[in-house]
C-alpha positions in Angstrom: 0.0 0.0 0.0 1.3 3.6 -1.0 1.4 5.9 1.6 -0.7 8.7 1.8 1.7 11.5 2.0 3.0 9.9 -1.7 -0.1 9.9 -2.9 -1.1 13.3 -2.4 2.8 13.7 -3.5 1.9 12.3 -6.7 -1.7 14.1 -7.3 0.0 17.6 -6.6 3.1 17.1 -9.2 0.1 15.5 -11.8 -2.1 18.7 -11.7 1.1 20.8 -11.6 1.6 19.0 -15.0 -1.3 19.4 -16.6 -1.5 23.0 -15.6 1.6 23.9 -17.4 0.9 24.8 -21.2 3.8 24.8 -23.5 4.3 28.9 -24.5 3.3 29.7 -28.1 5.5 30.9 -30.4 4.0 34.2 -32.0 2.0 34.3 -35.1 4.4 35.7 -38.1 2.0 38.9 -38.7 2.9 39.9 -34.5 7.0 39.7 -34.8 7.1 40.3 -39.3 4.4 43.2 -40.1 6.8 44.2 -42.5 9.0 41.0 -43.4 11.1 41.6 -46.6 11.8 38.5 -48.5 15.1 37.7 -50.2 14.9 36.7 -53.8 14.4 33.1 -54.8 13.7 32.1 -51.2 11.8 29.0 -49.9 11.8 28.7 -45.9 13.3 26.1 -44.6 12.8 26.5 -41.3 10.9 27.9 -38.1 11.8 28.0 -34.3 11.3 30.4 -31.5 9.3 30.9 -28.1 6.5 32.7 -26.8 8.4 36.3 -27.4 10.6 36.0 -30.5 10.5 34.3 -33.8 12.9 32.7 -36.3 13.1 32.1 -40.0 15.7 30.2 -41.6 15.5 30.3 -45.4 17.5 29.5 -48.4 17.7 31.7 -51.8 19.2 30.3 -54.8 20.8 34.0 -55.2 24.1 34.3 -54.6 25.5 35.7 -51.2 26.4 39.0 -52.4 23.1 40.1 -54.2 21.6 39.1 -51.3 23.6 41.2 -48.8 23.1 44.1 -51.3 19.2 43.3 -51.5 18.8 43.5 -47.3 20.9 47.0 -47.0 18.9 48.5 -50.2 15.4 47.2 -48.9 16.6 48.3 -44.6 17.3 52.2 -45.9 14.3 53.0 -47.0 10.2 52.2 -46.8 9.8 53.1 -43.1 13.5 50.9 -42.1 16.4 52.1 -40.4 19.6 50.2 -40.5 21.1 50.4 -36.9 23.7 47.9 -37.7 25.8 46.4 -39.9 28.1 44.5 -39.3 30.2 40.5 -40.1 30.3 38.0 -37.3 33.4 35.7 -36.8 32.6 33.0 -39.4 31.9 36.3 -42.2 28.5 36.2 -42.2 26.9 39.9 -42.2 24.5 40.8 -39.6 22.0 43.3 -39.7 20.0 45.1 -37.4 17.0 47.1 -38.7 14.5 49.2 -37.0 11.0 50.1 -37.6 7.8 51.7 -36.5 7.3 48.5 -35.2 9.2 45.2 -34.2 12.7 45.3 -35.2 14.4 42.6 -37.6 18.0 40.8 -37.3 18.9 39.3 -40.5 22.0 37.2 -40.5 23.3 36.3 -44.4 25.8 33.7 -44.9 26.2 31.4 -47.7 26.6 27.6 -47.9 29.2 25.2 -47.0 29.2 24.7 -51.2 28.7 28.6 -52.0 26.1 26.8 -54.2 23.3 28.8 -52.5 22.9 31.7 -49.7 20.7 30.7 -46.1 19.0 34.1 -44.7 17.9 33.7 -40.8 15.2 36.2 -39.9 14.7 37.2 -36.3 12.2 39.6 -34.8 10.5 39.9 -31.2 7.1 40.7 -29.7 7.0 44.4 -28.5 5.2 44.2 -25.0 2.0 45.7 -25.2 2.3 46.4 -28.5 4.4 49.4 -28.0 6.9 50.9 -30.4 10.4 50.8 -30.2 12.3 53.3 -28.7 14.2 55.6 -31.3 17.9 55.6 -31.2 19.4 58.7 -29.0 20.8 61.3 -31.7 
């Protein structure tokens, strides 16, 4: 016979269980309003948690038109590129902001240089508020 004390042991970890819902990652429309595309793309990919969102995709462009398509498209139409920069392995990494969510875009090309993979991050404001502007 199972002591008591286990059993109500047991019955508080199983509610405790069945309480906890697994977080949502945000609909695309919440963290993207305004998600630019590269050419040739297909997505290839999806991952995040309840407050920010990633897209992996691959374009058939090569790596260069591709970095030159993300700084043209973040400099104007409502964008402001805050960053720009390359990371240790040479990919470039952009930060753009936005009446709105802002966007990392991180460009490298593959291990063949046969086609370029584009990873598109963005977060949830809270509340919906806009982001702060950059001091001057």
């Amino acid at each position: 016979m199972i002591p008591p004390r286990i059993l109500v042991g047991i019955a508080v970890l199983a509610l405790v269980a069945c309480g906890d819902k697994k977080p949502e990652t945000p609909k695309i429309s919440q963290v993207f309003p305004n998600l630019p595309l590269p050419p040739q793309a297909t997505v290839v990919g999806r991952s995040g948690g309840p407050e920010a969102l990633q897209l992996t995709l691959m374009s058939s462009s090569k790596v260069r038109d591709v970095e030159s398509y993300y700084r043209g498209v973040l400099s104007r139409g409502g964008w402001r590129l805050a960053n720009d920069m390359r990371d240790r392995d040479g990919s470039l990494v952009l930060l753009a902001e936005q009446d709105g969510p802002p966007l990392w875009v991180r460009i490298k090309s593959t291990d063949d240089s046969v086609a370029t993979i584009v990873e598109l991050t963005g977060a949830v404001l809270a509340g919906g508020a806009k982001p702060e502007k950059p001091a001057s």
